[in-house]
VEXDREN-2710 file (C-alpha; in Angstrom, 1 decimal):
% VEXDREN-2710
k/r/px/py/pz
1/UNK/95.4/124.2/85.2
2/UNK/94.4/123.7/81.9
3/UNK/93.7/120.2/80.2
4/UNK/94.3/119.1/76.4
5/UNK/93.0/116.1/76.1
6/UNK/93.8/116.4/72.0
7/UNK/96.3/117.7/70.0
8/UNK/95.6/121.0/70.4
9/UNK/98.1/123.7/69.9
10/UNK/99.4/125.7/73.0
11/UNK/99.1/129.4/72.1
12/UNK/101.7/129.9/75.3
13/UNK/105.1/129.0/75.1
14/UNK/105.7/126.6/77.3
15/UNK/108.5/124.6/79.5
16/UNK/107.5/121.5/78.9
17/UNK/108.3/118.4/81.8
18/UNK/108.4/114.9/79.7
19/UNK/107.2/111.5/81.2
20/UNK/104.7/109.1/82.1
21/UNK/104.5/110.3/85.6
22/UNK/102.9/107.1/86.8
23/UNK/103.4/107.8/90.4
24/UNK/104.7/111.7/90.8
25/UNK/107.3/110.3/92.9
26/UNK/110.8/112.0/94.1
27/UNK/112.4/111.5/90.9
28/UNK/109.2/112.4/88.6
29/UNK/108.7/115.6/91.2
30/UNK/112.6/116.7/90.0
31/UNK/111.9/116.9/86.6
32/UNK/108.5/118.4/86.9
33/UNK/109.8/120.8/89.6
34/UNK/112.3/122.7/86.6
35/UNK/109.5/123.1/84.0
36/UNK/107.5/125.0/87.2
37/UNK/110.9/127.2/87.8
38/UNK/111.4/128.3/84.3
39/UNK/107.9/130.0/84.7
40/UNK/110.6/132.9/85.8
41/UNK/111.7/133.2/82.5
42/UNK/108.4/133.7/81.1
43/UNK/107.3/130.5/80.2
44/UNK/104.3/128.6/81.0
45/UNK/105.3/125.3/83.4
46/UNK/103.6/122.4/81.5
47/UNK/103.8/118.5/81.3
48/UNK/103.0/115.9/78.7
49/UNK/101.9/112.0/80.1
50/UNK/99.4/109.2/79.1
51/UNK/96.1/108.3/80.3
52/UNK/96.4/105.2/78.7
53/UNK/98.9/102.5/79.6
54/UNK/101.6/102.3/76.8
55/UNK/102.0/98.4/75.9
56/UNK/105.1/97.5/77.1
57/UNK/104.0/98.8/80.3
58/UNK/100.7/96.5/80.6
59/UNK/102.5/94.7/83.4
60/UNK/103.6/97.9/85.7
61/UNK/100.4/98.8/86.9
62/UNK/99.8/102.6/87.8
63/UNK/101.2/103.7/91.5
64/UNK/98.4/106.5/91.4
65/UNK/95.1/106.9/89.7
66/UNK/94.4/109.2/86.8
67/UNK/92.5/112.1/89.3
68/UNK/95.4/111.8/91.8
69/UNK/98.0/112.2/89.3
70/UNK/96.2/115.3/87.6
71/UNK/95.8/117.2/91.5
72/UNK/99.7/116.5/91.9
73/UNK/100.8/118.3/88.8
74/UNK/98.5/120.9/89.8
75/UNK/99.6/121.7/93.4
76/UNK/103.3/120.8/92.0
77/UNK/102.6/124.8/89.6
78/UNK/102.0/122.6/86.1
79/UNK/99.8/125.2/84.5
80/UNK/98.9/123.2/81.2
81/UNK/98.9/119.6/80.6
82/UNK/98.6/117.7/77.7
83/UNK/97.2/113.8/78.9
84/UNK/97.0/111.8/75.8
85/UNK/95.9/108.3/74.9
86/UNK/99.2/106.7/74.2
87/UNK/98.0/104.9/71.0
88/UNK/97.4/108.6/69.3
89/UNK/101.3/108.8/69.1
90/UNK/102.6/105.4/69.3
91/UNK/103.2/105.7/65.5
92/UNK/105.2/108.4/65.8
93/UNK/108.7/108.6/64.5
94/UNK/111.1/110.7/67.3
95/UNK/111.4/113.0/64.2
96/UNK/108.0/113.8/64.2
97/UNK/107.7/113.9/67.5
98/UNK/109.3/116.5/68.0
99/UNK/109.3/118.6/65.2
100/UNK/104.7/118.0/65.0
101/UNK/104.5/117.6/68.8
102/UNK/107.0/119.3/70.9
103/UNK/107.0/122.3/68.9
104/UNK/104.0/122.9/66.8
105/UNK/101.4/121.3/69.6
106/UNK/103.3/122.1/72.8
107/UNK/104.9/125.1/71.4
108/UNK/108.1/124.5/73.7
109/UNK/110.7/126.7/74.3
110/UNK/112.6/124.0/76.7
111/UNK/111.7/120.9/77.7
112/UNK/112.9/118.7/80.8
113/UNK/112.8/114.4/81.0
114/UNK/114.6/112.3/82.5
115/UNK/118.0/111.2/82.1
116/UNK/116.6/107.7/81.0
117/UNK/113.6/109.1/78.9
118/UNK/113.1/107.2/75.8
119/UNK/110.3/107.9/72.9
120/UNK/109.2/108.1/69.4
121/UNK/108.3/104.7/67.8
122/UNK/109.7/101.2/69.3
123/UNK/111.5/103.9/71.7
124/UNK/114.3/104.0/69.4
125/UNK/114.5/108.3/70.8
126/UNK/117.0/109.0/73.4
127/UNK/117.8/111.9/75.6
128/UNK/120.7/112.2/72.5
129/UNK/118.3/111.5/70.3
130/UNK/116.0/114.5/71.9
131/UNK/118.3/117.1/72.0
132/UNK/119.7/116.4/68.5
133/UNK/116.2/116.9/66.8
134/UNK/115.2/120.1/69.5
135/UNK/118.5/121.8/68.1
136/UNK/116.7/122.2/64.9
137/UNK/113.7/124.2/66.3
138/UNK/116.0/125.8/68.4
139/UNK/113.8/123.9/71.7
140/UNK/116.3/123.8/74.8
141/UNK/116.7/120.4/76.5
142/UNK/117.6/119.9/80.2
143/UNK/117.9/116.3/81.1
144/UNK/117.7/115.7/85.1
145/UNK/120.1/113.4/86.5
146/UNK/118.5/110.2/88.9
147/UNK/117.7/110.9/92.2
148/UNK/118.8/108.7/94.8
149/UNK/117.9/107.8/98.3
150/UNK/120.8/106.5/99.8
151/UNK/122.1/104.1/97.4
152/UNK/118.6/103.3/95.7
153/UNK/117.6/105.1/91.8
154/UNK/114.6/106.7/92.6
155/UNK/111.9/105.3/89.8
156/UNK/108.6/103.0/90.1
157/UNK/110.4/100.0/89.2
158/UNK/111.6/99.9/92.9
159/UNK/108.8/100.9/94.3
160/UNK/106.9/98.3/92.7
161/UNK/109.0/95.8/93.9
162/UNK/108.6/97.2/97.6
163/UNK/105.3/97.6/97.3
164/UNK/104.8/93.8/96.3
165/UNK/106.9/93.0/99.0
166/UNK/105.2/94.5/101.3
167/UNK/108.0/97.1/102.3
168/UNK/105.6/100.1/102.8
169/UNK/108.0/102.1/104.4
170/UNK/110.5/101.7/101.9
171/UNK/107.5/102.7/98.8
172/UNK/106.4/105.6/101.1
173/UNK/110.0/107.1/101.5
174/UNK/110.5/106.5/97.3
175/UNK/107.7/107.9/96.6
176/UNK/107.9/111.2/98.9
177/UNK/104.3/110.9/100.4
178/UNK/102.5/107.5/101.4
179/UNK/100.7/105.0/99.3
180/UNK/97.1/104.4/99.7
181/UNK/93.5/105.0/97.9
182/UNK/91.4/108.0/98.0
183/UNK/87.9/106.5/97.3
184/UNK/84.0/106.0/97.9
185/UNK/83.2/103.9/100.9
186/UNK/80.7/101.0/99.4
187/UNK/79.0/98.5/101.0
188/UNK/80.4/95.3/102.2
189/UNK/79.0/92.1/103.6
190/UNK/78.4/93.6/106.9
191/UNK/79.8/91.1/108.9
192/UNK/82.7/93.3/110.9
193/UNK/79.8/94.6/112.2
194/UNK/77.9/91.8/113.5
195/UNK/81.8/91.1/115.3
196/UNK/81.8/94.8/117.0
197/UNK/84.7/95.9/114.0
198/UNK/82.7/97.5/111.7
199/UNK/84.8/98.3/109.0
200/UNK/85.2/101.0/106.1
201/UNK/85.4/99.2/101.9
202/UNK/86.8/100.2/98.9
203/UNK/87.5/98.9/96.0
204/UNK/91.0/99.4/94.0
205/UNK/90.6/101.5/90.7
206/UNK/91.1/99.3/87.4
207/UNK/95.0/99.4/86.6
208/UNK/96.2/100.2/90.0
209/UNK/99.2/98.2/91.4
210/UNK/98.2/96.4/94.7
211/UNK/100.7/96.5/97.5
212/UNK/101.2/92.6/99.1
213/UNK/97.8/91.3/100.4
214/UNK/97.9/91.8/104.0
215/UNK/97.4/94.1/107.5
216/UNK/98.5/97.4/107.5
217/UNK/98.9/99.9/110.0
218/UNK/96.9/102.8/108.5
219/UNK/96.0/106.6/108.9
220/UNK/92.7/107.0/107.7
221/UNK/91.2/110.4/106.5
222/UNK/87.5/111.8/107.0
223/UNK/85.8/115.0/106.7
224/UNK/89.4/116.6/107.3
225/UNK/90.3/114.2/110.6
226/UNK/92.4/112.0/111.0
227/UNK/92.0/108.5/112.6
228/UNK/94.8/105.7/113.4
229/UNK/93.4/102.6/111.4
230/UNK/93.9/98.7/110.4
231/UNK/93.8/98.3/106.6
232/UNK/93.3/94.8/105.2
233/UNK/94.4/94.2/101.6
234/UNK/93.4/91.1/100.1
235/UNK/90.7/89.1/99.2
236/UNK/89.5/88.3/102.7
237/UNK/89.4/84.6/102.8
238/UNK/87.8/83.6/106.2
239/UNK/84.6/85.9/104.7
240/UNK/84.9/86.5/101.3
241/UNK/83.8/84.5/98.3
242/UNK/85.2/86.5/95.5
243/UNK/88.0/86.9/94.0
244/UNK/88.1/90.3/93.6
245/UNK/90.9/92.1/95.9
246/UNK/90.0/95.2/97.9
247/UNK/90.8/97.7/101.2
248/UNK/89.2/96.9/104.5
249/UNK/89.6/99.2/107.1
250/UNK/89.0/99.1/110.9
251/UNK/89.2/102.2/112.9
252/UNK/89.8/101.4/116.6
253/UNK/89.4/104.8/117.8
254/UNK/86.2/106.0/115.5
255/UNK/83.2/106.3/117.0
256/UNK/80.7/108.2/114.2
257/UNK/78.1/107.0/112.4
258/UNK/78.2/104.9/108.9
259/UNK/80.6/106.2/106.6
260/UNK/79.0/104.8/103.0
261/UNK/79.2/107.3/100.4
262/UNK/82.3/109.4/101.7
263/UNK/85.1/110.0/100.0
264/UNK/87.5/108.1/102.5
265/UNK/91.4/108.9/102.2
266/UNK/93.3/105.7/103.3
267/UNK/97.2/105.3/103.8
268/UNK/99.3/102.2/104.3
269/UNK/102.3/102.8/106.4
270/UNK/103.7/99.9/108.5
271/UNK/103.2/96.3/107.7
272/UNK/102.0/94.6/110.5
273/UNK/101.1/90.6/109.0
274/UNK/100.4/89.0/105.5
275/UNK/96.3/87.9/104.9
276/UNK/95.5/84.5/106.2
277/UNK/92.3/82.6/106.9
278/UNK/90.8/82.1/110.6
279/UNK/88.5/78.8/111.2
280/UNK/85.9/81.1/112.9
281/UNK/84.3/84.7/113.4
282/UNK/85.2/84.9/116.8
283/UNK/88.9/83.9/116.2
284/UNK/88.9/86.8/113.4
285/UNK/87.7/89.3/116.0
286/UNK/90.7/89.0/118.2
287/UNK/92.8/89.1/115.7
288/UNK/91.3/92.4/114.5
289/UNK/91.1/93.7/118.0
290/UNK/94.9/92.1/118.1
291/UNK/95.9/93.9/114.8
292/UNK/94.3/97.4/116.2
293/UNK/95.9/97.7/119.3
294/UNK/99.5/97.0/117.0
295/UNK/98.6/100.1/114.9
296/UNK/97.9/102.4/117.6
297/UNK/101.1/101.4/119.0
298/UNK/103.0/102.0/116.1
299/UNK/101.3/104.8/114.6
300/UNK/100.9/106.6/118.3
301/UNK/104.6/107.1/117.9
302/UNK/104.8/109.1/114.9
END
């Protein structure tokens, strides 16, 4: 796939998918899924986002992280993709837009967003808006209707609020793969091993929305395997004496070495209990051990 990072002109013509894409969830997947089909018309499947987070969207903090988000559009057939910092067009009139954007920079023949896409200065550019001013560069626009599971609008709004909630199985489903962290394992205090659960830590990327603080029943990825695990998120209170949030992760069935340094694929997908504080190690322990023997149940059955 190849990246613009600048306002470099496309010498392809392109279908171009239009949206943040904070997440590539179901209903992001939709839209991005019809710019990769109209490669059979001779176009080149392409998508425009942010790597920057607009400003009226400082308090929705990102479902994925930048990498993450660039691999999906990848394996998903997007061939070019232009990732901008959002203040480069936040001036922007919808006019210009699309007349200097979509069709001199992107060089779009078509271009898909969703049917609640909004854009241009103050977002006063609608999907009317859109293909009103396309019409006069002759740029097709295909506007994707919501996707629904059940009765619920597929969009990150929702799986925010689930996500905060807690309701991991109701983000996973939303989002059309489960929610976790793909990260370097770092050092931590060391004291799940000195209590026989030695356990794996990360730290959550900058801008990343944290799911409720709490015990998770967790699959855990390394070197290609696959273990059945107990993810903490939360601050650790019995232990920790910061402030800073992160992922804790006991595997009850791992028995390799130390893990620091790996790339260590983590993924939340039952909630078993929110975080609390234990009056003492050994108390903590059991409830670990406790915790442990719940995931295996639970994930044993999938």
């Amino acid at each position: 796939m190849r990246i613009f990072r600048e306002l470099i002109p496309c010498e392809r013509e392109t279908a171009v998918a239009l949206g943040y894409f904070d997440g590539i969830h179901l209903g992001h997947k939709a839209v991005l899924n019809e710019a990769v089909k109209a490669k059979k018309r001779g176009l080149t499947p392409a998508a425009f986002t942010f790597y920057s987070t607009p400003k009226s969207k400082d308090k929705n903090a990102q479902l994925i992280t930048r990498g993450e988000k660039i691999a999906a559009l990848e394996k998903l057939g997007i061939e070019v993709l232009y990732i901008l910092d959002f203040e480069q067009l936040r001036g922007k009139t919808p006019d210009e837009f699309v007349h200097q954007i979509i069709k001199n920079v992107f060089n779009a023949k078509i271009v898909f967003c969703g049917y609640n896409y909004r854009f241009g200065r103050r977002k006063t550019g609608d999907t009317s808006t859109l293909k009103l001013l396309c019409a006069q560069d002759n740029i097709e626009v295909k506007i994707c209707e919501p996707v629904k599971l059940g009765d619920t609008v597929v969009c990150s709004t929702q799986i925010r609020n689930a996500l905060k909630k807690g309701d991991i199985k109701s983000a996973n489903a939303l989002l059309g793969y489960d929610f976790g962290l793909k990260s370097e394992a770092v050092k931590g205090k060391g004291i799940g091993s000195k209590i026989d659960t030695p356990t794996i830590n990360q730290v959550f990327e900058s801008g990343i929305i944290l799911p409720k603080f709490g015990v998770y029943a967790s699959t855990v990825t390394i070197d290609g395997k696959e273990y059945i695990g107990v993810t903490n998120i939360g601050v650790k209170p019995t232990v920790g004496n910061r402030n800073l949030p992160n992922c804790e992760t006991w595997l009850p069935e791992y028995k390799g070495g130390k893990l620091y340094g790996k790339t260590i694929d983590v993924r939340l997908k039952e909630f078993i209990r929110p975080e609390r504080k234990f009056e003492s190690l050994g108390e903590l322990k059991a409830e670990i051990k406790e915790n442990g023997k719940r995931a295996l149940e639970l994930l044993s059955k999938i």
